[in-house]
LUMFINU-653958 format. One line per 3 residues: number of its first residue (from 1); for each residue x negated, y, z of N, C-alpha, C. Coordinates in steps of 0.05 Angstrom, whole numbers. Layout:
residues N
NUM	X:Y:Z:X:Y:Z:X:Y:Z; ...
end
This chain:
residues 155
1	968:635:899:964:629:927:977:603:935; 1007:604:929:1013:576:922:1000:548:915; 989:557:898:976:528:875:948:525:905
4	937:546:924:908:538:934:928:533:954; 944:533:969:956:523:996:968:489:987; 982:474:959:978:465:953:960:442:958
7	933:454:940:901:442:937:899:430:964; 893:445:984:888:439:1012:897:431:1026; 930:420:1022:955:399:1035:944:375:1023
10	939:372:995:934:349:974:907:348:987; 893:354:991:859:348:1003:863:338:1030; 881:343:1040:894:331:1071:905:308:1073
13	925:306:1053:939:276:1054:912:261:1036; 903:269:1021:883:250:1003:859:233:1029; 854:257:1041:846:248:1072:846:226:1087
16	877:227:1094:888:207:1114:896:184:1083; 907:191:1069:912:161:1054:881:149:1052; 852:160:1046:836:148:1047:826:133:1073
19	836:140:1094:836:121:1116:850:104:1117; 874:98:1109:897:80:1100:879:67:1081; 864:66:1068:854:56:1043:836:37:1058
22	821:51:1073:794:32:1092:807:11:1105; 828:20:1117:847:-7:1134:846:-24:1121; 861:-20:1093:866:-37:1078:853:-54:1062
25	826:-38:1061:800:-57:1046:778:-57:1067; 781:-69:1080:751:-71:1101:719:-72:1084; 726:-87:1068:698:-94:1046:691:-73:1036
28	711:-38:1030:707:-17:1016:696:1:1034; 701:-8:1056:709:21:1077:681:31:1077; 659:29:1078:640:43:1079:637:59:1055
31	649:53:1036:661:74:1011:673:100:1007; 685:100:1031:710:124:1038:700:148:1041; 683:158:1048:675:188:1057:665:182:1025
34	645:177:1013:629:179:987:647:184:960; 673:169:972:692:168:948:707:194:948; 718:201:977:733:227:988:720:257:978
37	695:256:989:675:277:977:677:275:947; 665:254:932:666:255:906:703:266:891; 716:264:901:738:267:897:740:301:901
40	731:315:921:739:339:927:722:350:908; 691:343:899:673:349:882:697:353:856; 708:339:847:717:328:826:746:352:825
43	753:364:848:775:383:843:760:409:836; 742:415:838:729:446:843:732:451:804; 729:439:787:734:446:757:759:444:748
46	782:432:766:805:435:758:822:452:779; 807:465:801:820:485:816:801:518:798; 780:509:792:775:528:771:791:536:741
49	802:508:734:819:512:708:836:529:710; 852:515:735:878:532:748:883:559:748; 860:574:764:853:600:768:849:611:741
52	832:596:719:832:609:695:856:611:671; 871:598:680:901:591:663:913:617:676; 907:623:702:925:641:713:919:672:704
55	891:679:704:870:695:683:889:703:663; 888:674:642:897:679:620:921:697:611; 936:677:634:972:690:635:964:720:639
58	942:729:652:944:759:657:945:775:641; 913:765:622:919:778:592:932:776:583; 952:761:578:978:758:548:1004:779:574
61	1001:775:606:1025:799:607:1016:829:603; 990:828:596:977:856:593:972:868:563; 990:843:541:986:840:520:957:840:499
64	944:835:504:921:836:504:916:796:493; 929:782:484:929:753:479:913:751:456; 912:768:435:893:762:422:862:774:420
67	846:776:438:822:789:450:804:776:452; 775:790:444:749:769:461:748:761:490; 763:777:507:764:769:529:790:737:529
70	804:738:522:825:710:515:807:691:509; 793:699:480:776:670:476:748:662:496; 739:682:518:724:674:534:737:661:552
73	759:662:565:784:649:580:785:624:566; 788:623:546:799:598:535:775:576:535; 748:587:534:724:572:533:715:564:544
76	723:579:566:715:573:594:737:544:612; 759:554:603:779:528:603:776:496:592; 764:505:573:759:479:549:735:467:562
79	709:489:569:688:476:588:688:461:618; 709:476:631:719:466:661:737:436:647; 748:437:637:769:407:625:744:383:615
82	721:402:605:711:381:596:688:364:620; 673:390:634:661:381:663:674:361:672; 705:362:669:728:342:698:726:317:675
85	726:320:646:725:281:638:702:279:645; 676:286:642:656:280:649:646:266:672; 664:286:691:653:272:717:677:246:724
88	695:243:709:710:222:712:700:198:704; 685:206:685:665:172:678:647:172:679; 628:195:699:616:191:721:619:171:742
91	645:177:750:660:176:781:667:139:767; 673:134:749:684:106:751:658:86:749; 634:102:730:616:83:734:592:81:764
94	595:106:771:597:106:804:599:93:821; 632:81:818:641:65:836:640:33:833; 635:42:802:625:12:797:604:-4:804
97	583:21:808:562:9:812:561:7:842; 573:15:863:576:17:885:588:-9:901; 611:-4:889:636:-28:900:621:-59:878
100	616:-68:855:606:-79:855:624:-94:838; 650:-85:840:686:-90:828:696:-75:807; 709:-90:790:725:-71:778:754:-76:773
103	788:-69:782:805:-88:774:817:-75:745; 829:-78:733:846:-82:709:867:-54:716; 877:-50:741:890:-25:744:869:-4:744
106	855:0:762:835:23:766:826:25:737; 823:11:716:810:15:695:830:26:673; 849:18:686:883:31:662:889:56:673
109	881:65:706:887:90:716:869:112:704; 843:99:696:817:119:686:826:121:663; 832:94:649:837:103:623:858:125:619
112	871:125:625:905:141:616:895:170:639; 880:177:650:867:203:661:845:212:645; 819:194:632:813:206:616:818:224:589
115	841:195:578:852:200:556:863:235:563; 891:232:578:897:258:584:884:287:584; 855:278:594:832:299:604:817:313:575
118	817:288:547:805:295:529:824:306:516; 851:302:515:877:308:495:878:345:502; 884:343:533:874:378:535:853:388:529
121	829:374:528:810:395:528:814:390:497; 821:378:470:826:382:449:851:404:441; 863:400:461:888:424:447:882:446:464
124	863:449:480:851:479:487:837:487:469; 811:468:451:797:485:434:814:482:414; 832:468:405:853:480:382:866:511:385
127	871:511:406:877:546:415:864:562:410; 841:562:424:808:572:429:811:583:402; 806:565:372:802:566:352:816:588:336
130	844:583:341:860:596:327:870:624:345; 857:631:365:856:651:379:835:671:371; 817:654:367:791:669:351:786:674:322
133	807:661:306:814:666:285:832:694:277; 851:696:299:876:713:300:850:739:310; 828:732:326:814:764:333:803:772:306
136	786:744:294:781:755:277:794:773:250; 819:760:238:842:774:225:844:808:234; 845:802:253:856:829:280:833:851:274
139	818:841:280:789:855:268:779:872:247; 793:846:218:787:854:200:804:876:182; 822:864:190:856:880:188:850:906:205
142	842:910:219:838:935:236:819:951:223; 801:939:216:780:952:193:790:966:167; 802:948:154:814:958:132:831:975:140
145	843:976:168:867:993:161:860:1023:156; 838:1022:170:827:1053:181:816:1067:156; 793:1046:144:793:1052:105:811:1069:94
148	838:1052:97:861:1060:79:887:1078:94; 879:1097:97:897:1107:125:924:1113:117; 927:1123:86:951:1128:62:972:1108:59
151	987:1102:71:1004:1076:73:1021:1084:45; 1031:1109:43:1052:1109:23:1038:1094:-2; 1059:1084:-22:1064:1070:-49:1054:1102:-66
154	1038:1098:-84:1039:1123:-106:1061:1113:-127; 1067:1137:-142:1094:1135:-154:1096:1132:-181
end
């Protein structure tokens, strides 16, 4: 509940600093609502991540971390991470084509946000992977166990 009261302070100030932004660039300002919207567009897969990270935590306090339901969590994580780079170089060639500009920071800010955006969604499906590895073990191991129900050593 936290993290969405948050979201909606940060959607507020993002708000008013984008009017601060129009002041400041008269040449952009017809930009501002298109950029603002695209921007709130652009939280809905990482206020979705959020909620699904929080999912996750549920299963592992319900111990339940190594499950098909975990690796649907986790897939679903890796797909929301990957939607948000997507629409990030969407969103830059967007504005590119819009504004007409491009400076050397905005292009170091995308870069080092994409970058970030692919590094998670790579060490989510590294998880993913080895989460679905550990079901499968879990699985198989569970199988066999039931086979061999005689644990004792013969003598």
């Amino acid at each position: 509940m936290a993290q969405l009261f948050a979201l909606i302070v940060g959607c507020g100030f993002l708000y008013f600093l984008s009017l601060e932004s129009a002041q400041n660039w008269p040449t952009l300002a017809h930009l501002r609502l298109p950029i603002y919207v695209a921007s709130l567009i652009g939280l809905i897969p990482v206020a979705a991540a959020i909620m699904s990270m929080f999912d996750f935590l549920r299963v592992v306090d319900r111990g339940h971390q190594f499950s098909a339901h975990t690796v649907q969590i986790l897939r679903r994580i890796r797909l929301l991470i990957a939607a948000f780079a997507a629409y990030l170089a969407l969103g830059l060639v967007g504005f590119w084509a819009a504004s007409g500009m491009m400076h050397a920071t905005l292009l170091f800010a995308w870069f080092v946000t994409e970058t970030s955006a692919l590094f998670l969604f790579t060490v989510v499906a590294l998880f993913e992977r080895i989460v679905t590895a550990a079901v499968e073990l879990r699985t198989h191991h569970g199988a066999a166990g039931e086979a061999h129900t005689d644990h004792r050593r013969p003598c």
